[in-house]
N, C-alpha and C positions, 0 to 999 in steps of 0.2 A: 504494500500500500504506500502511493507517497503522498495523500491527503493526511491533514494534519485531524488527531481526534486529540481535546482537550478532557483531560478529568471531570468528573462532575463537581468536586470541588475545584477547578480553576487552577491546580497547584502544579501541574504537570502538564505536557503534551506529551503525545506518544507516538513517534518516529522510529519508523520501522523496528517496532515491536519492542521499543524502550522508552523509559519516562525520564524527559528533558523537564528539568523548572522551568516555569511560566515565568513570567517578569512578572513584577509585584504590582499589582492591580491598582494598589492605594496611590501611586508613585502621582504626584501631578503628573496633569498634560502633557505641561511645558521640558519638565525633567525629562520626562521617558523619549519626549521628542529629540531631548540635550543627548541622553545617553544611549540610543536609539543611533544619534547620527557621527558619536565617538566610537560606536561599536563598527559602524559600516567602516568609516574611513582605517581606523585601527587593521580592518580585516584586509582594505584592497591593500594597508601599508605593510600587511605580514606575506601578503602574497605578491608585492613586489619585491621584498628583501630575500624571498625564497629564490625568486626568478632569478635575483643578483646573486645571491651563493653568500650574501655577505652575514656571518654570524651576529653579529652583535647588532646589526640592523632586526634581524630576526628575534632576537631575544627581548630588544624592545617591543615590537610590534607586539611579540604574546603579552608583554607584558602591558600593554594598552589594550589587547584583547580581553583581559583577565578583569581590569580595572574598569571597562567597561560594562561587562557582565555581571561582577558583584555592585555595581550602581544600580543596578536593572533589577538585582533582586536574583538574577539567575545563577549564580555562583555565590559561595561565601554563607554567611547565615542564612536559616531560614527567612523566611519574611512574615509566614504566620505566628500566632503568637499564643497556638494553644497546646506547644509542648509534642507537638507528632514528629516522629522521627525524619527526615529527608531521603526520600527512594531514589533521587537524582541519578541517570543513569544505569539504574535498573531493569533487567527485562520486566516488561508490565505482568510475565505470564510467572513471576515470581514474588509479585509484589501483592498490599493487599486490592490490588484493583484489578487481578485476573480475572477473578467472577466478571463484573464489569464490560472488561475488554471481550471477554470471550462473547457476551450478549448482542455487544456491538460492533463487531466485528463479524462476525458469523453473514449477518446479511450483508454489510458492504462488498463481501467476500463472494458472496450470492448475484450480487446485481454487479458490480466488474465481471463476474465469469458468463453474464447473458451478452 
């Protein structure tokens, strides 16, 4: 599947059959839009310093990709605040949202194979 399906709680998307943190929902507008468009530039500047072969170029770039993503909410702490663990990078069919996935998925799975 390369459609994106979001948790019901909001906390996760689930990308080819693993659960990515969502950006933090509460974040302002204007933020998520701030760190939103440090995250794009960070990524084309980690995939130009690849292109160059140049390390230290590279190591910056992740590290703006990193600093990015814990702004967002998508790395680094959680961002809810009722104590549930982080499945970040989990397979979903491991986590407790298997039930879940396997419901919704099942027909997606159904109506792509018509």
């Amino acid at each position: 599947m390369t459609s994106e399906l979001t948790t019901p709680d909001g906390r996760y998307h689930v990308i080819q059959g693993r659960l990515w943190r969502a950006p933090n929902p509460t974040l302002p507008a204007e933020a998520k839009v701030r760190h939103m468009r440090d995250l794009l530039n960070a990524r084309r500047a980690l995939k130009a310093a690849k292109a160059s072969g140049d390390e230290t170029a590279i190591t910056a770039a992740r590290r703006q990709v990193a600093a990015a993503q814990a702004a967002l909410g998508e790395r680094g702490r959680v961002w809810w605040k009722d104590g549930a663990p982080d499945f970040n990078r989990t397979l979903v069919k491991n986590s407790p949202y298997a039930d879940w996935f396997a419901l919704v998925e099942a027909p997606r799975q159904t109506a792509n194979a018509a």
